[in-house]
C-alpha angles and dihedrals in degrees: 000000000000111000121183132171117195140181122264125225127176092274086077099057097108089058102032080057096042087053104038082052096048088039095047102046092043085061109040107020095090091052097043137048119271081237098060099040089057096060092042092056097045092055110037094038100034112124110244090055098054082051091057088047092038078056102046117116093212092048136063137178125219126190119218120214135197123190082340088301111125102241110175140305152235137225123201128198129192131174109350103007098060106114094222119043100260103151134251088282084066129093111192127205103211096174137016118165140167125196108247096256092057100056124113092037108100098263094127093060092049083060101044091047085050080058088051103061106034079059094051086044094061097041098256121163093205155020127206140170145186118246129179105255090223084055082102089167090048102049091051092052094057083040093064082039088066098254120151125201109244106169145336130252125182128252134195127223094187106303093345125101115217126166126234123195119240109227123194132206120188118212123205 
């Protein structure tokens, strides 16, 4: 079992896109309207804006690979990116996906250990995300990697409101 992470440019924005599309939808389309998942997806996944965000000096992208096959990604936020004012000690993961195939091999943890380090690179003292309070799976998940809930935001799937729970990690 090869695994490989490896950094995104904007040379990857076809695939990132491909795959952010396929990821997501596999993962939300049974629990949303088609409607608002369609308007989620358009405006999250078009192209020009994961250019911006490909662009973006506080975020970075990173494929996961598993035997050479592409498997999922993760995107990390600091300072001004961050989608939540955490301050410039927090490291954000915004996004961490795996392609249905992939899942249950350990792939999750690979990302989350990545996020990890570039934190502890740049001196941060913790790493948070936002995850859907009816993502049972993933909460639990975050849950083994040592993450504590430590307070709600909202998010919008098109027109609707949903809350995500904000977990922390603190890194020492």
């Amino acid at each position: 079992m090869a695994i490989k992470i490896k950094k995104c440019s904007l040379q990857d924005l076809q695939i990132l896109q491909e795959i952010s599309i396929e990821t997501f939808n596999d993962t939300f389309k049974d629990q949303n309207s088609p409607e608002n998942m369609k308007a989620y997806l358009e405006r999250t996944f078009d192209s020009k804006q994961l250019e911006k965000e490909l662009s973006t000096i506080s975020s970075e992208f990173f494929f996961i690979f598993f035997n050479e096959e592409l498997a999922g990604y993760l995107k990390i936020n600091i300072n001004d990116a961050q989608s939540e004012n955490m301050g410039n000690e927090s490291l954000e993961i915004e996004r961490i996906y795996i392609r249905y195939k992939f899942q249950r091999k350990g792939l999750g943890k690979h990302l989350i250990n990545k996020a990890m380090e570039v934190a502890i690179r740049q001196n941060k003292k913790t790493i948070w995300l936002g995850v859907w309070e009816k993502n049972e799976n993933a909460i639990d998940f975050y849950k083994k990697m040592v993450f504590v809930q430590t307070g709600t935001h909202s998010f919008y799937m098109g027109d609707e409101e949903q809350i995500d729970f904000i977990l922390t990690k603190t890194l020492i």
